[in-house]
C-alpha positions in Angstrom: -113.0 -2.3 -107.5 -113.3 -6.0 -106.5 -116.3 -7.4 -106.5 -117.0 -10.7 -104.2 -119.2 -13.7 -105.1 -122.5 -12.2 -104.6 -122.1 -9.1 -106.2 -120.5 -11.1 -109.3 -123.7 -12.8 -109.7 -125.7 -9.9 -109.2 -124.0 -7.7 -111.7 -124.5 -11.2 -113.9 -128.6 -11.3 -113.0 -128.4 -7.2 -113.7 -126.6 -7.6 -117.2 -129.2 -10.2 -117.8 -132.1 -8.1 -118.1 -130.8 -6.8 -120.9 -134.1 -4.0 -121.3 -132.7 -3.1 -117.6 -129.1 -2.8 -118.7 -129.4 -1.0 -122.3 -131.6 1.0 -120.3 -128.9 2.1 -117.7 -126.4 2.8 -120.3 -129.3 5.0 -122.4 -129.8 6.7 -119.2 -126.0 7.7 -118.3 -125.8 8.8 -121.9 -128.8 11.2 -121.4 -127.3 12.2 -117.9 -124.0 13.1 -119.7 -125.5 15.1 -122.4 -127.2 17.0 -119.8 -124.4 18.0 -117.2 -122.5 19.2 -120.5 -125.4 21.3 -121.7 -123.1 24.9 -121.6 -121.3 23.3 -124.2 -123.9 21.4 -126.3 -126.6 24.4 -126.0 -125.0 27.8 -125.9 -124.9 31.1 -127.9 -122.0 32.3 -126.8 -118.3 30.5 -128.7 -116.5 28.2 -126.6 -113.7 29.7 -127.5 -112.0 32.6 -129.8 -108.9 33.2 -131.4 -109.4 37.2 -131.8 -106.3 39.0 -133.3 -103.8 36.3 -131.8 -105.6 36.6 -128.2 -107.8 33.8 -127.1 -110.9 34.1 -124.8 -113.5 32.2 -123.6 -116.8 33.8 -123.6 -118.5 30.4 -122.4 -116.9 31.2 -119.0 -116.0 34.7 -119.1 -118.2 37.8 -120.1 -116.4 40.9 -122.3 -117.8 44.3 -123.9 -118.3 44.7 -127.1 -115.1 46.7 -127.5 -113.3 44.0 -126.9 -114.0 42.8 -130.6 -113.8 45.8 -132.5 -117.2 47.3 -131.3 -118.1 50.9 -129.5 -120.1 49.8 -126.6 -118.8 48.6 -123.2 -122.2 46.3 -122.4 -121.6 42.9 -122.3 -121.2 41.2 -125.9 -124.2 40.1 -128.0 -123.0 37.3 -130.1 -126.0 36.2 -132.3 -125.1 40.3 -133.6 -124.7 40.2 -137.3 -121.6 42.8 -137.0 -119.8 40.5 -133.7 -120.1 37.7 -135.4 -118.7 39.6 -138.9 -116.1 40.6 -136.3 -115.1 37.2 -134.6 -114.5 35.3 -138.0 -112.9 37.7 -139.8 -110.3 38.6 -137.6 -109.5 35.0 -136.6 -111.7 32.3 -135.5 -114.6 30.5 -133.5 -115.3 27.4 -132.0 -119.2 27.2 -131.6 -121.4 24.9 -129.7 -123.1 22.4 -131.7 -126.8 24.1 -130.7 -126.0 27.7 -130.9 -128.8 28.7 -129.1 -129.3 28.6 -125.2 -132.6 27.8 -122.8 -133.1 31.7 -122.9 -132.2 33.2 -125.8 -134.5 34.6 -128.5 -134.4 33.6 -131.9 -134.7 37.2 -134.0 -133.5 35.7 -137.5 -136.5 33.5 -137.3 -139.8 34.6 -139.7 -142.8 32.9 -137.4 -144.0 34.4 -134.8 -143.3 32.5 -131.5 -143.8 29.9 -130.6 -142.9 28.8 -134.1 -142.6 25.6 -135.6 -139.3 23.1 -135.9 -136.9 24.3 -138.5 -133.1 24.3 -139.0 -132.6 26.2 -136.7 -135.0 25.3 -133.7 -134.9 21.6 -134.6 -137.8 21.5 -131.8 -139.1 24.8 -132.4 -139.5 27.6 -130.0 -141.6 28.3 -127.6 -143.6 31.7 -126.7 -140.7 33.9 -125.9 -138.9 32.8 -129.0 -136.5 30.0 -126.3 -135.0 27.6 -128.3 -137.2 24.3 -127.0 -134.1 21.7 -127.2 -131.9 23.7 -125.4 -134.7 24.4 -123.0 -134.8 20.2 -122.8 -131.1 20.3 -122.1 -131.2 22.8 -119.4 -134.5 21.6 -118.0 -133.1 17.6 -118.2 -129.8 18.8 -116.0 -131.9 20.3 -113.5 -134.8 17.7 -112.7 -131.8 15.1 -112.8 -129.8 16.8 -110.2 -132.8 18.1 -108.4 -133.9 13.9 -108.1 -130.7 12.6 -107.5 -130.1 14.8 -104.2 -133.6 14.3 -103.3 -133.2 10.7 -103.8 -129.8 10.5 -102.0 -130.8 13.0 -99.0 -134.2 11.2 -98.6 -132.8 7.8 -98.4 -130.1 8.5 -95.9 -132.8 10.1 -93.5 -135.1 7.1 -94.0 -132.4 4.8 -93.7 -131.0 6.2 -90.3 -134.4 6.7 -88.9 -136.1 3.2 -90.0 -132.5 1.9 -88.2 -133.1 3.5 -85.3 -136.7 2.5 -84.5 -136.0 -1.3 -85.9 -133.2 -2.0 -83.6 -134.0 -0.3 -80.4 -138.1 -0.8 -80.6 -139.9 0.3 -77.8 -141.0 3.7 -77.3 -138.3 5.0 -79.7 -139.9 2.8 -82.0 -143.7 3.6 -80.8 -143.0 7.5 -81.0 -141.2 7.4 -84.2 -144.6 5.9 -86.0 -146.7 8.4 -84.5 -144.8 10.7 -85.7 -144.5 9.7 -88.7 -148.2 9.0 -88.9 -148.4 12.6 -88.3 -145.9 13.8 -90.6 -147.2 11.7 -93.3 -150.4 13.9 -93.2 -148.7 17.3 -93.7 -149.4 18.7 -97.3 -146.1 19.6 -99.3 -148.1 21.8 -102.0 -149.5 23.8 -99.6 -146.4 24.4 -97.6 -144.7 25.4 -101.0 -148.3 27.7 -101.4 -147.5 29.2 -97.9 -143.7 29.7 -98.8 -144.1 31.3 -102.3 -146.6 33.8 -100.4 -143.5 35.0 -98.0 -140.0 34.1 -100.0 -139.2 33.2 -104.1 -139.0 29.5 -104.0 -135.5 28.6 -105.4 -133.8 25.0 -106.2 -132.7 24.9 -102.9 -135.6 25.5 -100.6 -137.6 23.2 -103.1 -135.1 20.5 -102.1 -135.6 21.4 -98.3 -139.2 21.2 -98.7 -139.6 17.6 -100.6 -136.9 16.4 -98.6 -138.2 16.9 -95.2 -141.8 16.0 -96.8 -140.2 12.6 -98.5 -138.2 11.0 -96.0 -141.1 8.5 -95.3 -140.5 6.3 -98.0 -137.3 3.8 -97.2 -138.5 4.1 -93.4 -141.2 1.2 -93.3 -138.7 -1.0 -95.2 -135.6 -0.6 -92.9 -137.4 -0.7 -90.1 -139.1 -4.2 -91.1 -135.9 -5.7 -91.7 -134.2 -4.2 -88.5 -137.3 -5.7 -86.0 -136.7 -9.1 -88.6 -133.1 -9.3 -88.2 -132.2 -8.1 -84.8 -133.6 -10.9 -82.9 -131.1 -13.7 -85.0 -128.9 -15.5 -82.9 -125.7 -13.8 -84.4 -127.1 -10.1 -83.4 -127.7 -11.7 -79.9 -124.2 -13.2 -79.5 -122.5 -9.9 -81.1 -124.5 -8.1 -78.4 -123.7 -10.6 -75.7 -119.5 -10.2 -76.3 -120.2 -6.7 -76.1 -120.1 -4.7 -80.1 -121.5 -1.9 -80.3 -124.9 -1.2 -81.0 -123.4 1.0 -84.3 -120.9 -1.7 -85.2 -124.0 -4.0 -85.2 -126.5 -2.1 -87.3 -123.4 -0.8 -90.1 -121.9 -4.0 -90.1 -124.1 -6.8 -89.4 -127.9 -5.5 -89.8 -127.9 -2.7 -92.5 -126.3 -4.9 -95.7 -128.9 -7.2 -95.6 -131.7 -4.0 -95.7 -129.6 -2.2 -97.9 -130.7 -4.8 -100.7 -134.5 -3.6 -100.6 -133.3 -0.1 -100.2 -131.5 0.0 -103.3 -134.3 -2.0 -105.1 -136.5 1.0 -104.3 -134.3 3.9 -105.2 -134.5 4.0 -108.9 -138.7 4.2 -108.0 -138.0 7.2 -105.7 -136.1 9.2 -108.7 -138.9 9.1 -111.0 -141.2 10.5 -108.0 -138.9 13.1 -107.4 -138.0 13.9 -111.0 -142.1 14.0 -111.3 -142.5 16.3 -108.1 -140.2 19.1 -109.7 -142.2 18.4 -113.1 -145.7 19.0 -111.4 -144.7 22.4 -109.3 -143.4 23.6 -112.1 -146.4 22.9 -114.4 -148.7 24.3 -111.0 -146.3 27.5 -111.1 -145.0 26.6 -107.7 -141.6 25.3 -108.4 -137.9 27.4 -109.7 -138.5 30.9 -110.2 -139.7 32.2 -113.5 -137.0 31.9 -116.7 -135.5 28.5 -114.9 -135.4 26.0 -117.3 -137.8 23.2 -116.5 -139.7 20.5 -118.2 -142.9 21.4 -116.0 -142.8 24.9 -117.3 -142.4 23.6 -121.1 -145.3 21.5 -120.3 -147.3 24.2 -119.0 -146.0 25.9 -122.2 -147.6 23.4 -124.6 -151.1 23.5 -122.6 -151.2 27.5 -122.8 -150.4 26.8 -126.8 -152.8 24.4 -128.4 -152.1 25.8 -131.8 -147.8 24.2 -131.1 -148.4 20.9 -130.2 -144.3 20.8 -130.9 -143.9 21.8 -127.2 -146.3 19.7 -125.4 -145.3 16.4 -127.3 -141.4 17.3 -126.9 -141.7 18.0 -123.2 -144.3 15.1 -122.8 -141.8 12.7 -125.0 -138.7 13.3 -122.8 -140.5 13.1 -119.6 -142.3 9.3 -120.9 -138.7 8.3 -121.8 -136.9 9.5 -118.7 -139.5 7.5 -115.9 -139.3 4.1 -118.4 -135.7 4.2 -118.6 -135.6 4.9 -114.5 -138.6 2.2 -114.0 -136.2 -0.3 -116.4 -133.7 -0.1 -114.5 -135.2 -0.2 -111.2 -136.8 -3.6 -112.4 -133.5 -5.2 -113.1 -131.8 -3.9 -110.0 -134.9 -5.6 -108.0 -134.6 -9.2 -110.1 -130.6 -8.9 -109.5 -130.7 -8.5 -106.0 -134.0 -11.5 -105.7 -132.0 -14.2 -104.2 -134.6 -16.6 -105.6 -133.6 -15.7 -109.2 -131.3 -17.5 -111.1 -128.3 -16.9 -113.2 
């Protein structure tokens, strides 16, 4: 993609910060590491050579039989005899953490939640979870879970703020009391009320914040919509007769878009911190979910493994400075008043 003579330079301010552009690349690294976590965090091979026939037990499930065993249920493969089985009658490709967000640790000689050690490099939790794998899941979903909140948010704000900056009048007038009333609508207790009738899930979370955290980008469009539509190009588009959505894509929205995106890295740490906090409150994804709130909540119910509090807490702190980083050098590159 070709980028014109404003964009150059802002790419050139961005690249400048250069806390705000290690920062982004940290942050894709982490983003990458987490999408891939099946095949970073898993107890199960990614893939088996197993008397000349391959499988692939990362994707596909298979009885015991399968691999020389007497039982039809689904394969265990931290068993002793499987794994006996596996390597000895051709071989395994395992993933680099061969434990997943929930599966138990036997071999270990603690009792849970026990300490770091070779294998649990982070420890484990109560249940005997491996705690980096339950980083690695937990990272993947508060990531996703912010990015689509971020995304969906902004696009409602964005069309909304539009609306009530170009038209004004009692579109404008009704929209602020309504959002005025909106505003004052409690999201934990409608989550409160919801878990009482239906088992919250990632999706009606996302329904939930999203119709609760539309507000944000509103103000800010519609400022710059009420600024801009009274210029003397809007007027003379208007007078030859462009439409009023050819005006506000084409002519109106660019020059908003620049505090909009300014403010998105901001609303991914708030979301990433809204799944955090419902699941520390034990109002978030259903119980077993991976989740950095629940590992929290983990560490406060277990003084005596300050491992899990510290890990959860660490990765949390890292993940809001790296956004907040970034979110600081996308606002200086798009500041018109900086220089290159």
């Amino acid at each position: 993609m070709v980028l014109n003579a404003i964009n150059r330079a802002r790419w050139a301010r961005f690249r400048q910060n250069s806390r705000g552009f290690w920062s982004l690349w940290i942050f894709l690294i982490l983003f990458l590491l987490a999408l891939f976590s099946n095949v970073i965090a898993n107890e199960k091979p990614l893939l088996v050579n197993y008397q000349g026939h391959f499988y692939l037990p990362v994707l596909f499930n298979y009885s015991e039989s399968t691999f020389g065993g007497k039982l039809q249920t689904t394969t265990d493969y931290q068993d002793p005899f499987v794994v006996k089985q596996l390597e000895s009658h051709g071989w395994v490709i395992w993933a680099p953490l061969r434990q997943s967000f929930n599966s138990i640790n036997f071999s270990t000689d603690s009792p849970f939640p026990s300490p770091p050690s070779r294998h649990n490099l982070l420890g484990t939790d109560s249940n005997g979870h491996d705690v980096l794998a339950e980083i690695l899941y937990g990272l993947r979903i508060s990531l996703l879970f912010g990015l689509m909140l971020t995304l969906l948010s902004s696009v409602m704000g964005i069309v909304i703020g539009a609306t009530q900056g170009y038209y004004g009048g009692k579109i404008d007038l009704w929209g602020q009391r309504l959002i005025e009333v909106w505003s004052g609508m409690p999201t934990l207790f409608l989550i409160i009320m919801l878990s009482s009738v239906v088992q919250p899930n990632f999706w009606w979370l996302l329904l939930i914040t999203v119709l609760s955290g539309w507000m944000v980008l509103v103000g800010v469009v519609r400022a710059e919509f009420l600024r801009t539509r009274n210029f003397d190009y809007i007027r003379a588009a208007q007078a030859m007769g462009v439409a009023d959505r050819t005006i506000m894509l084409r002519h109106i929205l660019p020059n908003a878009m620049v505090a909009t995106l300014t403010y998105m890295p901001f609303i991914l740490c708030g979301s990433i911190t809204t799944l955090a906090s419902l699941d520390f409150l034990g109002f978030g994804l259903p119980l077993g979910s991976p989740s950095l709130g629940s590992l929290l909540l983990e560490g406060k119910n277990n003084i005596q493994a300050p491992w899990l509090g510290i890990s959860a807490f660490m990765v949390l702190a890292i993940l809001l400075s790296l956004l907040i980083f970034i979110g600081e050098a996308v606002r200086d590159a798009f500041d018109p008043s900086q220089t290159r």
